[in-house]
C-alpha positions as CSV (number, residue, x, y, z in Angstrom):
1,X,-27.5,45.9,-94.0
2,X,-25.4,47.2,-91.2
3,X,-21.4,46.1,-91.3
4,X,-19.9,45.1,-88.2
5,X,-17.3,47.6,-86.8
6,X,-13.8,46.7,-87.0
7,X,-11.6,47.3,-84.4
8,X,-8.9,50.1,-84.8
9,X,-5.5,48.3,-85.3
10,X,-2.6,49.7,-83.7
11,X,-1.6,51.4,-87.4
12,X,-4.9,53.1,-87.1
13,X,-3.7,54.9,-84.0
14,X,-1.6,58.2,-84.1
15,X,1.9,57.8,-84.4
16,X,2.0,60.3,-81.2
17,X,0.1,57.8,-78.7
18,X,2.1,55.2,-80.5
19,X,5.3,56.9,-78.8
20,X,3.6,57.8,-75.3
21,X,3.6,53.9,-75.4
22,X,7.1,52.9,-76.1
23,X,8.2,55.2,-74.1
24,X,5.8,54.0,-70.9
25,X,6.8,50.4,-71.7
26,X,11.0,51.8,-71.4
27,X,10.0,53.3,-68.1
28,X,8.5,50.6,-66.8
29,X,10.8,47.8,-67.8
30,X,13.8,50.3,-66.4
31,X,12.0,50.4,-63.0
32,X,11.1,47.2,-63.2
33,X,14.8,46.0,-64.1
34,X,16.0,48.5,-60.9
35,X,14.2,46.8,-58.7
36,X,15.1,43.3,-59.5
37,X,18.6,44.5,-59.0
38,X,17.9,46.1,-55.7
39,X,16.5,42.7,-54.8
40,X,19.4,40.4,-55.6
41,X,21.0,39.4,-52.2
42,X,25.0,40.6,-52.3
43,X,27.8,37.9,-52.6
44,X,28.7,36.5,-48.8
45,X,32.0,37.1,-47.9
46,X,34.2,33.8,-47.6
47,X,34.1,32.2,-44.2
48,X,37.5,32.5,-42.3
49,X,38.9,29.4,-41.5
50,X,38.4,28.0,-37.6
51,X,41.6,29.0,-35.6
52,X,40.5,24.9,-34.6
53,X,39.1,23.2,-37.3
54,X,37.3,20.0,-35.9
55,X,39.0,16.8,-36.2
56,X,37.8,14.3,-38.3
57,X,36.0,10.7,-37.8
58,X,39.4,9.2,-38.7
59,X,41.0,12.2,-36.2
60,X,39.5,11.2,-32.6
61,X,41.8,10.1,-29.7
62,X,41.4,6.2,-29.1
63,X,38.6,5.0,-27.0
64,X,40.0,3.5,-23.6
65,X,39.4,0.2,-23.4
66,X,36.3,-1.3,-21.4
67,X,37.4,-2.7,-18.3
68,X,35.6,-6.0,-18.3
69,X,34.7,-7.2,-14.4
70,X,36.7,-10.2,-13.8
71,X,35.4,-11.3,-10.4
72,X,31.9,-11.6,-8.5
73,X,32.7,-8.6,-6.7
74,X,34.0,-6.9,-9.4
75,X,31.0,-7.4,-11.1
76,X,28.3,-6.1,-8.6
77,X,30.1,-3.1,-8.3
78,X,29.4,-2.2,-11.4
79,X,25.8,-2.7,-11.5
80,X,25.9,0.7,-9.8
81,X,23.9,1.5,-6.3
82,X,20.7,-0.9,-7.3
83,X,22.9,-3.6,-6.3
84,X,22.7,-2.3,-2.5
85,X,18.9,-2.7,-2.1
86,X,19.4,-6.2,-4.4
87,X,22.0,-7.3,-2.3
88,X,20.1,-6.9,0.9
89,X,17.0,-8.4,-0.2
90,X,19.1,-11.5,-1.1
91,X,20.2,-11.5,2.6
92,X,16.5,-11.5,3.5
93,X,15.7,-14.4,1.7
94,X,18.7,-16.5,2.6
95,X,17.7,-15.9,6.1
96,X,14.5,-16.9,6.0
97,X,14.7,-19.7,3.4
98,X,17.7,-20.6,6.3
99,X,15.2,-20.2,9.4
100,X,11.9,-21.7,8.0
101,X,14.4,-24.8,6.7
102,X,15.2,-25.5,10.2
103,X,11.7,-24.8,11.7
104,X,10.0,-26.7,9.1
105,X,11.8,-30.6,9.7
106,X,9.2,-33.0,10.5
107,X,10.6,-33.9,13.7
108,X,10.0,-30.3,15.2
109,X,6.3,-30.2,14.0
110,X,5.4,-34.0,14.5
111,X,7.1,-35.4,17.3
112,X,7.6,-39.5,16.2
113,X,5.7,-41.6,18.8
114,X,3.9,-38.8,20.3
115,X,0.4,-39.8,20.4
116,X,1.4,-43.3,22.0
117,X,3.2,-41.2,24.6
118,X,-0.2,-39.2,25.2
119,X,-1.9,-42.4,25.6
120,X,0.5,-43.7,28.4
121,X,0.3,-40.1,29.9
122,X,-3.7,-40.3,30.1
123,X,-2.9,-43.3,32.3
124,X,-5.0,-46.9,31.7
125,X,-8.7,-45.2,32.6
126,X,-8.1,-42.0,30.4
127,X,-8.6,-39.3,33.5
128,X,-5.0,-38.3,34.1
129,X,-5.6,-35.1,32.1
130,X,-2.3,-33.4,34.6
131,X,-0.1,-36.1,33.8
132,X,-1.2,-35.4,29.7
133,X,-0.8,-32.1,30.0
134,X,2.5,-32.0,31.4
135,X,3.2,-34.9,28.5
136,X,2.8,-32.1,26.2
137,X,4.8,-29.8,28.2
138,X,7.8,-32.2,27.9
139,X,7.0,-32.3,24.2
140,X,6.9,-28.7,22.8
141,X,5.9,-28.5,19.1
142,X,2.8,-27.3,17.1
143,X,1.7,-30.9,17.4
144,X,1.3,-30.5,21.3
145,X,0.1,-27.3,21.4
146,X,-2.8,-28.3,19.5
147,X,-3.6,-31.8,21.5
148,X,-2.8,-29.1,24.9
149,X,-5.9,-27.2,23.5
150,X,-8.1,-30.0,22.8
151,X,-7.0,-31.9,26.7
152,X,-7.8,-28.7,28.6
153,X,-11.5,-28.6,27.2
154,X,-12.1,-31.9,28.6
155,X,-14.7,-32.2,30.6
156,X,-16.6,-29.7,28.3
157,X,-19.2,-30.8,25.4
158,X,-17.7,-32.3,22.8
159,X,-18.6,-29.5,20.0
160,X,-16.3,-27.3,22.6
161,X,-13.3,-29.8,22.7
162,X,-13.8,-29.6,18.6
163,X,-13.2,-25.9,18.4
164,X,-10.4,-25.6,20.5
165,X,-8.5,-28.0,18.7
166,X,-9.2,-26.5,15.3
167,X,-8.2,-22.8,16.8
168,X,-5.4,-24.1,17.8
169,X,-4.4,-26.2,14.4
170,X,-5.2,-22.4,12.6
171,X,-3.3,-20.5,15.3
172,X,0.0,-23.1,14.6
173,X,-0.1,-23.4,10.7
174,X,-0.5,-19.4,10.8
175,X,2.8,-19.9,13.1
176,X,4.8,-22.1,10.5
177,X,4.1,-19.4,7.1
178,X,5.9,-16.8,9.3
179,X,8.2,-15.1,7.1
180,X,6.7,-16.6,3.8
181,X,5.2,-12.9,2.9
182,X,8.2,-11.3,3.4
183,X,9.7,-13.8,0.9
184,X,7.1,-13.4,-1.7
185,X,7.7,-10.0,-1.8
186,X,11.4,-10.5,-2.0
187,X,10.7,-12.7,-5.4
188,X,8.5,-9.5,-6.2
189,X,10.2,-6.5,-5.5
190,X,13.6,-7.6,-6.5
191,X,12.8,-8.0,-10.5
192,X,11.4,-4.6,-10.3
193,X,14.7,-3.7,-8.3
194,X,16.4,-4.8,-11.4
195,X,14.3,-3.6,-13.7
196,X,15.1,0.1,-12.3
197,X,18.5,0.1,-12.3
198,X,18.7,-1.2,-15.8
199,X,16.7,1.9,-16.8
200,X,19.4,4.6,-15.2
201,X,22.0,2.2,-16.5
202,X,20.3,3.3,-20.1
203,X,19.7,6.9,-19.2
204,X,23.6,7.5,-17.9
205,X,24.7,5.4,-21.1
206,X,22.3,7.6,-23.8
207,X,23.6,10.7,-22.1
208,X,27.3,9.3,-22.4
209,X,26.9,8.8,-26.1
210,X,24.9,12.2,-26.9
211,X,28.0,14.2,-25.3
212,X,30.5,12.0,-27.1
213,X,28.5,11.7,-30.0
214,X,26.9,8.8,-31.6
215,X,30.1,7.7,-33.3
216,X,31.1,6.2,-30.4
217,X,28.7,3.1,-30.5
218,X,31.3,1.1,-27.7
219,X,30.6,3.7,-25.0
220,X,26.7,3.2,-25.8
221,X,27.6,-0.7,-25.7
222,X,29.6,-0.7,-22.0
223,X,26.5,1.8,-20.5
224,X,24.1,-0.8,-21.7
225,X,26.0,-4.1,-20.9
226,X,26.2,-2.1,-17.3
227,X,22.7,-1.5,-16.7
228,X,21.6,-4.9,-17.8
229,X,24.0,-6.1,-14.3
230,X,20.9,-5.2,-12.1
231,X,18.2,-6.8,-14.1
232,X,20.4,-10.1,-13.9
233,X,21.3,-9.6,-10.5
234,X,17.1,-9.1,-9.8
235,X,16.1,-12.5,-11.1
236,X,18.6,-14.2,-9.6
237,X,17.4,-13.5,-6.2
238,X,13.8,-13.7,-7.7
239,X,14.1,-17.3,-8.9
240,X,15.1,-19.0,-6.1
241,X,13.0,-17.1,-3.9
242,X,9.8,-18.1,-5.3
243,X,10.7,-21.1,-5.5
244,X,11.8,-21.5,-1.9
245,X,8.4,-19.8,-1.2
246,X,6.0,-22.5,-2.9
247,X,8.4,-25.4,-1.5
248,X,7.9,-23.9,1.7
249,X,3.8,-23.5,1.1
250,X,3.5,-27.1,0.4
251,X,5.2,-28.3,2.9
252,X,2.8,-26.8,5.5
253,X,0.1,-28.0,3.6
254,X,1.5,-31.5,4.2
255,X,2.1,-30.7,7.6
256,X,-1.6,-28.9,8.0
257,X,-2.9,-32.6,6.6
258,X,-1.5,-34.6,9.3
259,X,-2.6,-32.1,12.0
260,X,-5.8,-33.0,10.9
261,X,-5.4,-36.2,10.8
262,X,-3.5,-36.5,14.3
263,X,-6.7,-34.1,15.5
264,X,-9.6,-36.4,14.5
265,X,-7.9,-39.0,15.8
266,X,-7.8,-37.5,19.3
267,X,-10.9,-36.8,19.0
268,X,-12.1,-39.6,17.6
269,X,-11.2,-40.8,21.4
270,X,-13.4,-38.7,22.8
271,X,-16.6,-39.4,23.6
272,X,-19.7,-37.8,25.8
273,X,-20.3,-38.6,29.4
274,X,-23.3,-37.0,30.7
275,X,-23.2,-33.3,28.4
276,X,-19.2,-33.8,28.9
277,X,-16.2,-35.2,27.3
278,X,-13.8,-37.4,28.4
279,X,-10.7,-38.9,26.8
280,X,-10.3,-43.1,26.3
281,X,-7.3,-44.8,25.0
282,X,-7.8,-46.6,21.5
283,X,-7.3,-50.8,22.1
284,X,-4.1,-50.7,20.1
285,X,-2.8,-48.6,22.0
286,X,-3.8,-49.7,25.2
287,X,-2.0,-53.5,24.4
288,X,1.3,-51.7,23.3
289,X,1.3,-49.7,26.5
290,X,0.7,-52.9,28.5
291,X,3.0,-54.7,26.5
């Protein structure tokens, strides 16, 4: 039966090999003890101190106070130069909201009493079509203009006279929204307006507060209570502008109702001759002009 070999133990080896080892083990840990002292960063000599040290939180100069605007004026100059291009379209819509007021009174557009006029002007048969037309002449106002249409297609068919009368009632309600575009866009533009000069308002007070440092939170606060100047001034031409803009739309839908109704009753006075149409005064009418 064959033994298993042992291994040789380290007494089973020379005493000669045993030395070459210890003294390759001294070796290497010297060199390996050299190097980890070559490695070892040196010491870093100790910083000298700052000719000016910085100052401290508690060491700052005291912020100036902010200057808070007392007056209207005072106040828009400080929402910076957004407030120009507000300003102006403010000026716009006070104009217009101003102009279309006055052009809009019932009294301009509707004469009172003018269709009982235009009866006594067609005269008791209905043919004086020159002394109607110079009726309306007398009379100027979207209301005549449109009956002026209507009077100098008579004689014409009837689906004619008809056409006329509505061009002209489209041609005058296009007349009385004049201006109304320019103040929707005032109601739009001037939000935005706002809206922009906030934002450099932010911008110039971020910038203020990254130079100065973010220890100064009431610089931050005055940039921002700044900028937000424009977006108040913005919607406070907005508002009102809008608003003026749909009082003013249905008012000349009220008005573009009674042209109609004025219109087909004009026409309802008209009536075909031979292939034309001629005018004839209503019997109410006719007693109250006699009368």
């Amino acid at each position: 039966m064959k033994r298993k070999m042992k291994p040789p133990s380290i007494l089973s080896i020379p005493s000669m090999a045993v030395t070459r080892w210890k003294q390759f083990f001294m070796a290497a840990s010297l060199l390996a003890m050299t190097v980890l002292a070559l490695s070892t960063p040196k010491a870093a000599p100790a910083p000298e101190p700052p000719a000016n040290p910085p100052a401290v939180l508690g060491d700052r100069p005291p912020a100036i106070p902010f200057q808070h605007p007392k007056t209207l004026w005072e106040l828009i100059v400080a929402g910076g130069p957004m407030m120009i291009p507000i300003g102006l379209c403010s000026l716009v819509a006070l104009a217009i909201a101003l102009e279309r007021l006055f052009s809009l009174r019932r009294n301009r557009i509707i004469p009172p009493g003018f269709m009982k006029g235009l009866v006594v002007a067609f005269g008791p048969d209905g043919t004086n079509i020159a002394g109607a037309l110079a009726y309306c002449d007398r009379t100027p106002s979207p209301l005549s203009n449109i009956i002026r249409a209507g009077i100098l297609k008579l004689g014409r068919r009837l689906e004619i006279l008809e056409q006329a009368v509505q061009d002209a009632a489209t041609s005058e309600v296009a007349r009385l929204r004049r201006g109304l575009e320019t103040l929707a866009i005032v109601g739009t533009i001037s939000p935005l307006l706002g809206l922009l000069g906030t934002i450099y308002g932010m911008i110039g007070a971020f910038r203020s507060a990254a130079q100065h440092g973010l220890g100064r939170g009431e610089l931050l606060a005055s940039g921002i209570y700044v900028a937000l100047i424009t977006t108040a001034a913005g919607l406070t031409v907005a508002i009102p502008a809008l608003l003026l803009y749909y009082y003013f739309l249905s008012r000349i839908e009220s008005l573009a109702d009674e042209f109609e109704a004025i219109s087909n009753e004009f026409l309802d006075q008209c009536h075909d001759a031979p292939g034309t149409a001629v005018y004839s005064e209503p019997p109410k009418a006719n007693k109250e002009a006699e009368g």
